[in-house]
C-alpha positions as CSV (number, residue, x, y, z in Angstrom):
1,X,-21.8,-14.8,55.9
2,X,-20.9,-17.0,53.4
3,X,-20.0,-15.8,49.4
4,X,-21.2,-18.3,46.7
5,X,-18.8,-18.4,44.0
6,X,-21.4,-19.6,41.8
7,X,-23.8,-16.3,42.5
8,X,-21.0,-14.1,41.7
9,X,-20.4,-15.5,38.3
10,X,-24.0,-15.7,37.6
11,X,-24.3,-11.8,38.5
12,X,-21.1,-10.9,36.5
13,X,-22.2,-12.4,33.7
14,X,-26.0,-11.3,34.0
15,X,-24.8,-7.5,34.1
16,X,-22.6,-8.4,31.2
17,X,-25.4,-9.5,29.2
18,X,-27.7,-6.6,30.7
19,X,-24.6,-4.1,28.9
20,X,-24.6,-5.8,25.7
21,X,-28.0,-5.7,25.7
22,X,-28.6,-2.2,26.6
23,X,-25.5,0.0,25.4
24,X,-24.3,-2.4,22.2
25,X,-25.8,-1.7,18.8
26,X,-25.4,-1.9,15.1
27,X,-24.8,0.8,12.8
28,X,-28.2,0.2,11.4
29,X,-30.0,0.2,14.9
30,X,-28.7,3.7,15.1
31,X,-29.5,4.9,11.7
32,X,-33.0,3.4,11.1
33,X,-34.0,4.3,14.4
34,X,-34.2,7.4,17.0
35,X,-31.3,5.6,19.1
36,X,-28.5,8.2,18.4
37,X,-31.0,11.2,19.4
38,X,-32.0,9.2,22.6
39,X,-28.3,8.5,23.7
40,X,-27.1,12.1,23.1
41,X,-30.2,13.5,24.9
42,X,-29.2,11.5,27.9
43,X,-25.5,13.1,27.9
44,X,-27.6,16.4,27.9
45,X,-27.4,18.7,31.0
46,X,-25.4,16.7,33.3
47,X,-21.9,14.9,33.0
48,X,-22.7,10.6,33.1
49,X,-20.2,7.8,32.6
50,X,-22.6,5.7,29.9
51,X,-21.0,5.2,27.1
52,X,-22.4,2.7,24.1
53,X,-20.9,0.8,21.6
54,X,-21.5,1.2,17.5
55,X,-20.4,-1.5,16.1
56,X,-20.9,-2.4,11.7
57,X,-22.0,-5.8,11.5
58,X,-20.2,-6.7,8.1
59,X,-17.2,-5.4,9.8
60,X,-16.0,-6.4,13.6
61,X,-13.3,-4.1,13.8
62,X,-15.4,-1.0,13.0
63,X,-16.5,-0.6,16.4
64,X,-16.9,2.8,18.5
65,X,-17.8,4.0,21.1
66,X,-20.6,7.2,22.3
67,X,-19.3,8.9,25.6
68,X,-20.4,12.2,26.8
69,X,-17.9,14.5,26.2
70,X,-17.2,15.5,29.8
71,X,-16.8,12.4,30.8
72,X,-14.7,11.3,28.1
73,X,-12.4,14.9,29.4
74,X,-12.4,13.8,32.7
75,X,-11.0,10.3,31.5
76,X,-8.3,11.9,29.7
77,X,-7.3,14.0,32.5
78,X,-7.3,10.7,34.8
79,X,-5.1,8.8,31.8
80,X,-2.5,12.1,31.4
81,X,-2.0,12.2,35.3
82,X,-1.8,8.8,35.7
83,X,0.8,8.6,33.0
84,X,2.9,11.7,34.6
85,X,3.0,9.5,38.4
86,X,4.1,6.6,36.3
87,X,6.8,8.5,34.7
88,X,7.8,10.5,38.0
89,X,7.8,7.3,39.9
90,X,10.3,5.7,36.8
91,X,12.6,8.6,37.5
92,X,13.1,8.5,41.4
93,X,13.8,4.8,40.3
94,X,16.4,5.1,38.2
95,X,17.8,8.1,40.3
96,X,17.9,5.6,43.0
97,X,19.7,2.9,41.2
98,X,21.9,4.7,39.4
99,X,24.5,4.0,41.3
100,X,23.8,0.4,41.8
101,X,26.4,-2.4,40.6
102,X,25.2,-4.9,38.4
103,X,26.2,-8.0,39.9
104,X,24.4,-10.4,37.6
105,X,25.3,-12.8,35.4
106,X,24.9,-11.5,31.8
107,X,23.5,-15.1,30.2
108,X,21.6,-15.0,33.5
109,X,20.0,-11.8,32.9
110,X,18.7,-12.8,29.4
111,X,17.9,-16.1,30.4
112,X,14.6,-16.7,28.1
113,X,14.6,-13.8,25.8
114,X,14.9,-14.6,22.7
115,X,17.0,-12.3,20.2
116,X,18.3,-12.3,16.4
117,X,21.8,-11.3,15.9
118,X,20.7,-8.5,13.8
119,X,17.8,-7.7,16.2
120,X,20.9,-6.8,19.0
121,X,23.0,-5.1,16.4
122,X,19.9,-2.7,15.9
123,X,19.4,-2.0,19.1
124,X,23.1,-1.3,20.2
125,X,23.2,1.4,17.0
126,X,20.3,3.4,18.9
127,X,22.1,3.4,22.4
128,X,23.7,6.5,23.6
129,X,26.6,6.3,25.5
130,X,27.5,9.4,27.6
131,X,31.3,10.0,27.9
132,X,31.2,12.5,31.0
């Protein structure tokens, strides 16, 4: 079976447009029109992962979005556990390499980063040294 690279952009792109086209909407498609009742009667009875986006014409970056509210829950849970096995998995890292020699060289290390003078200085005021 062969996969045209072609009909997969073509679909990607098609359900893009089908999204824009059926969950995006201007503030004044939702206030002149029934829209808003529609959208929150389908987040009625049982949990779904639509969401819509509100956008204000005259304004690109007043944009929001309309997600049921257990679904929205459920997302948050996902992000604050997520975040916890990112932070556990930081932990048994540096407990691992605590010990660890740092045998690079220092230019080498910074080798494309670009810092001000004052920039370092800053930073090396907020660092906590502890003197066990």
């Amino acid at each position: 079976m062969s996969v045209n690279l072609m009909d997969i952009k073509k679909n990607g792109t098609l359900s893009h447009l089908e999204f824009l086209k059926e969950h995006v909407f201007g503030i004044t498609d939702i206030t002149r029109k029934n829209k808003l009742s529609e959208i929150l009667n389908q987040f009625s009875g049982k949990e779904t992962s639509e969401i819509y986006v509100i956008q204000n014409a005259k304004n690109k970056d007043a944009a929001g979005v309309l997600a049921d509210v257990e679904y929205f829950k459920n997302l948050l849970e996902t992000q604050r556990i997520f975040e916890g096995l990112v932070d556990a998995y930081m932990e048994q890292v540096t407990m691992e390499r605590q010990n660890d020699v740092a045998d690079i060289e220092f230019t080498k290390a910074l080798e494309g980063e670009e810092f001000s003078f004052d920039e370092i200085l800053a930073l090396a005021a907020e660092v906590e040294i502890d003197e066990d």
